[in-house]
Backbone as CSV, one residue per row, in Angstrom:
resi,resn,N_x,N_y,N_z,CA_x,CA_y,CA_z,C_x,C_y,C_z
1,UNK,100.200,78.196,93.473,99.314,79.285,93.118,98.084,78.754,92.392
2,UNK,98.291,77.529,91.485,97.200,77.335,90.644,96.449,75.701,91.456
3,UNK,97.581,75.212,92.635,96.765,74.313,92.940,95.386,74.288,93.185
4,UNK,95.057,75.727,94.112,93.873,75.527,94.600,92.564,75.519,93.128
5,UNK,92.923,75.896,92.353,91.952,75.857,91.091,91.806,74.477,90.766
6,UNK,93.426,73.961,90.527,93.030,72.614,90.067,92.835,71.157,91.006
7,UNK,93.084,71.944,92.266,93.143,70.496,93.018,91.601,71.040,93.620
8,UNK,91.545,71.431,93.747,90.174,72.095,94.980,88.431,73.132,93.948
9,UNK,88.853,73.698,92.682,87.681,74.280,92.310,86.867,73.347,91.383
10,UNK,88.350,72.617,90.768,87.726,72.243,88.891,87.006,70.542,89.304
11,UNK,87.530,70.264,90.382,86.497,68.617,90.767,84.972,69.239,90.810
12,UNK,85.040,70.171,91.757,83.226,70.801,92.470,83.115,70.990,90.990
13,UNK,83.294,72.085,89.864,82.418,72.391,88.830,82.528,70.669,87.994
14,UNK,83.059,70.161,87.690,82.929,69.201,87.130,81.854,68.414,87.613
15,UNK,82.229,68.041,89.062,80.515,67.460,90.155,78.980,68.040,89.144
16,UNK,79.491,69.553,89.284,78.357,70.552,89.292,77.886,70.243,87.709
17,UNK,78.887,70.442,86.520,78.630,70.094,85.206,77.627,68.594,85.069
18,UNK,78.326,67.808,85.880,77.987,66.386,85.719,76.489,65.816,86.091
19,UNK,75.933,67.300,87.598,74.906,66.942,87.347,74.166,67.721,86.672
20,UNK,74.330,69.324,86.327,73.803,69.588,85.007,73.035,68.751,83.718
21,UNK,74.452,67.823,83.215,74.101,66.917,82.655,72.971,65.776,82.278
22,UNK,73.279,65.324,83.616,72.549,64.059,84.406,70.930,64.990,84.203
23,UNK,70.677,65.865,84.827,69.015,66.319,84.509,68.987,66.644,83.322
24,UNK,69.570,67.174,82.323,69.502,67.177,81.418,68.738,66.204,80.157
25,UNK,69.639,64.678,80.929,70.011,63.786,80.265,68.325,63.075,80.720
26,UNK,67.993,63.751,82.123,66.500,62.870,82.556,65.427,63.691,81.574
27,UNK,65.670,64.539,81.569,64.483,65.416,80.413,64.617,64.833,79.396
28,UNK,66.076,64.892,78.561,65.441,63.712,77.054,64.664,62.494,77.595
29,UNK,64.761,61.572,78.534,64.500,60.595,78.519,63.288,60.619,78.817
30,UNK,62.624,61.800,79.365,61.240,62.314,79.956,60.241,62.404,78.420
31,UNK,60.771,63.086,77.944,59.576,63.731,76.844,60.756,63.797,75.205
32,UNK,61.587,62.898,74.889,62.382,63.103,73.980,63.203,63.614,73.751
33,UNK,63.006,65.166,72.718,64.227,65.936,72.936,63.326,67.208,73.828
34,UNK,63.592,66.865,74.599,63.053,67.629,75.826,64.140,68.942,76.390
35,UNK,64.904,69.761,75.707,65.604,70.638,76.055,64.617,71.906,76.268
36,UNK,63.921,71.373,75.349,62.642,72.440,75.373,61.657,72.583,76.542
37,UNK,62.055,71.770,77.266,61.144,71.745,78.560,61.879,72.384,79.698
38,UNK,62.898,72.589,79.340,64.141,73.782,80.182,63.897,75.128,79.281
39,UNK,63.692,76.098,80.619,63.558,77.301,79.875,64.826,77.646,78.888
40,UNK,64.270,78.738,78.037,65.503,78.578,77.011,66.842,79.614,77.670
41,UNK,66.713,80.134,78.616,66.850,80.739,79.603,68.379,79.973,80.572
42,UNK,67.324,78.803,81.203,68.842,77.933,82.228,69.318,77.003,81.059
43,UNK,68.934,77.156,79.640,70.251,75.997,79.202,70.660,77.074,78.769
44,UNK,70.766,78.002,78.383,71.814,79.231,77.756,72.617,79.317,78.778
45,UNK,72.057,79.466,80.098,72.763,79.647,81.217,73.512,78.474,81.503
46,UNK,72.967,77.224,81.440,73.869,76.020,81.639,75.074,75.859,80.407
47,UNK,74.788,75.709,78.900,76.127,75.920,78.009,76.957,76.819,78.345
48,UNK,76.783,78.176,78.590,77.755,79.370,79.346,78.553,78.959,80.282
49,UNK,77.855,78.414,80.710,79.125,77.745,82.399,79.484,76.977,82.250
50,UNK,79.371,75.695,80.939,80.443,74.521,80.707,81.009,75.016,79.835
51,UNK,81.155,76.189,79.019,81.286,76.832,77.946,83.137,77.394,78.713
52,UNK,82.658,78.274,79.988,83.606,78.701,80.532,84.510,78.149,81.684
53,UNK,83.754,76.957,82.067,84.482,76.163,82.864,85.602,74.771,82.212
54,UNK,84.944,74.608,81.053,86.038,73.704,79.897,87.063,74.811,80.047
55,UNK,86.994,75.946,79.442,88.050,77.079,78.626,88.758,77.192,79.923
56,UNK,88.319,77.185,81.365,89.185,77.369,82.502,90.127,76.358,82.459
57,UNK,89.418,74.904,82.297,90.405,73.734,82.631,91.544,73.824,81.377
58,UNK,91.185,73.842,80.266,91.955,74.035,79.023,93.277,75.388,79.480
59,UNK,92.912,76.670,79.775,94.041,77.307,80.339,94.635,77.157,81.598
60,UNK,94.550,76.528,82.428,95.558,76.088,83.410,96.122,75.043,83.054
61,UNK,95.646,73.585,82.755,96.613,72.761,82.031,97.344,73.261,81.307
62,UNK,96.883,74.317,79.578,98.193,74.441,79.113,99.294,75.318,79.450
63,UNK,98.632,76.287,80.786,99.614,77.140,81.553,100.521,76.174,82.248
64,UNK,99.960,75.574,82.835,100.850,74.384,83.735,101.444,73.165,82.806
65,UNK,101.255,73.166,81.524,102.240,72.438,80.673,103.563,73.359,80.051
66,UNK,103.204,74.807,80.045,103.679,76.041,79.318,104.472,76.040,80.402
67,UNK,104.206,76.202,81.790,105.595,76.472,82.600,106.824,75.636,83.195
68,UNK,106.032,74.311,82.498,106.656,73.511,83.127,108.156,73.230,82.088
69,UNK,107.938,73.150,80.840,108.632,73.530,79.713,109.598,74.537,79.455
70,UNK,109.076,75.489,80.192,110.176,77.240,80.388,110.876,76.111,81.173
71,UNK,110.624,75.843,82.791,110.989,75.150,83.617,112.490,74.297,83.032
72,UNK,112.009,73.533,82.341,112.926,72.511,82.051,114.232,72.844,81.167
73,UNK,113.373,74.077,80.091,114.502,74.907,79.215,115.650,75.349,80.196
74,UNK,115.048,75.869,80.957,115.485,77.072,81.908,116.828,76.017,82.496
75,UNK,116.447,74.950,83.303,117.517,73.918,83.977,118.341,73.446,82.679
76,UNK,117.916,73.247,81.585,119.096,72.432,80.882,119.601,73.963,80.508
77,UNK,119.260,75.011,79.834,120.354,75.907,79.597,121.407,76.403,80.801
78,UNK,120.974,76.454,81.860,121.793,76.709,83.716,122.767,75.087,83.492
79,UNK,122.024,74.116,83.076,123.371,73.106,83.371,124.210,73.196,82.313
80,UNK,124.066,73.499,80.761,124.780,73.605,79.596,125.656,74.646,80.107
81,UNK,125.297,75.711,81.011,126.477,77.052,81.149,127.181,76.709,82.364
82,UNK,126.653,76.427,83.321,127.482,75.107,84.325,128.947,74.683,83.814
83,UNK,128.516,73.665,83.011,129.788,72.551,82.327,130.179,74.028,81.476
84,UNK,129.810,74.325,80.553,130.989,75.585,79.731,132.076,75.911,80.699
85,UNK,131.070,76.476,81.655,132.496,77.422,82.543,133.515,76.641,83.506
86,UNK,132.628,75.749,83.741,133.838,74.534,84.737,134.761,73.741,83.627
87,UNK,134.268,73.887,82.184,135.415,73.273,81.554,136.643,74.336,81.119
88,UNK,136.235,75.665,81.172,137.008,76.869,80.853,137.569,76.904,82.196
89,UNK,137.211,77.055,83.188,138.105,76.922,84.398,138.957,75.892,84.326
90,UNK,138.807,74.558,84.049,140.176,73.497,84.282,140.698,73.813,82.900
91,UNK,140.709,74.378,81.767,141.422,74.529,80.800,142.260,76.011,81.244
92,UNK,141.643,76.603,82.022,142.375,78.044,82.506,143.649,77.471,83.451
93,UNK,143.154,76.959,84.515,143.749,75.900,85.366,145.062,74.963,84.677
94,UNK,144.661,74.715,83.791,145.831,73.533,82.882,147.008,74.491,82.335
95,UNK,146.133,75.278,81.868,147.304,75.791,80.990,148.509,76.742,81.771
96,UNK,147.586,77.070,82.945,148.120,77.725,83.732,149.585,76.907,84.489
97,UNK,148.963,75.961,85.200,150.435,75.022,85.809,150.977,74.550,84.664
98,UNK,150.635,74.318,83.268,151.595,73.797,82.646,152.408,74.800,82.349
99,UNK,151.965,76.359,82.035,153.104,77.579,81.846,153.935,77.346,82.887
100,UNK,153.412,77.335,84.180,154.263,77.427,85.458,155.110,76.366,85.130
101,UNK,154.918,75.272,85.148,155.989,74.153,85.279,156.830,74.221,83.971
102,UNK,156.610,74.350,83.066,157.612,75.137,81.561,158.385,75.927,82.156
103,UNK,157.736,77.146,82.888,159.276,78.117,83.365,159.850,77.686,84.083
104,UNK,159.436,76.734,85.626,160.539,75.887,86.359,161.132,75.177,85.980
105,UNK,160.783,74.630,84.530,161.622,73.587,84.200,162.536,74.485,83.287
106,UNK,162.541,75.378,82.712,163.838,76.312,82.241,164.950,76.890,82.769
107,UNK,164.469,77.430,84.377,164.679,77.701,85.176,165.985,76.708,85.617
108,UNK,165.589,75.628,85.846,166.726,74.426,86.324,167.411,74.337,84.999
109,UNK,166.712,74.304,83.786,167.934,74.069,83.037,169.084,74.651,82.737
């Protein structure tokens, strides 16, 4: 469900951030601190979209660290109740033929 975000959207905006950047990075080198030579306009608009494209990558990783964790809870509590009941079954089991074989063996005596 979340591959296509993270395998397929978040490379392109990162591309896209990176060259954001990169012109960015040619305007300081153009005229100093040259942010000012970008209307004040597309860098509001440019921080907004790395603003919300970080906060994207940040909630699917920790969604996809968050489920993976339920995930794992989830299998060790299913195997902890697993072994409970298969050990209550051969203790049900035990005690059971050993009653049985107690009364056959009274039985003959």
């Amino acid at each position: 469900m979340y591959g296509y975000w993270i395998n397929g959207l978040l490379p392109k905006l990162i591309i896209v951030i990176v060259g954001l950047l990169s012109n960015i990075k040619r305007n300081l080198k153009k005229g100093g601190l040259a942010l000012y030579s970008l209307s004040i306009k597309k860098t509001v608009i440019v921080f907004i979209f790395i603003i919300i494209t970080v906060s994207f990558a940040f909630f699917f990783y920790f969604q996809k660290q968050t489920e993976q964790s339920i995930r794992d809870s989830m299998l060790e509590q299913q195997k902890q109740n697993q072994k409970d009941t298969t050990k209550a079954i051969a203790q049900h089991i035990r005690l059971r033929n050993t009653g049985t074989l107690q009364i056959q063996y009274w039985k003959k005596g």
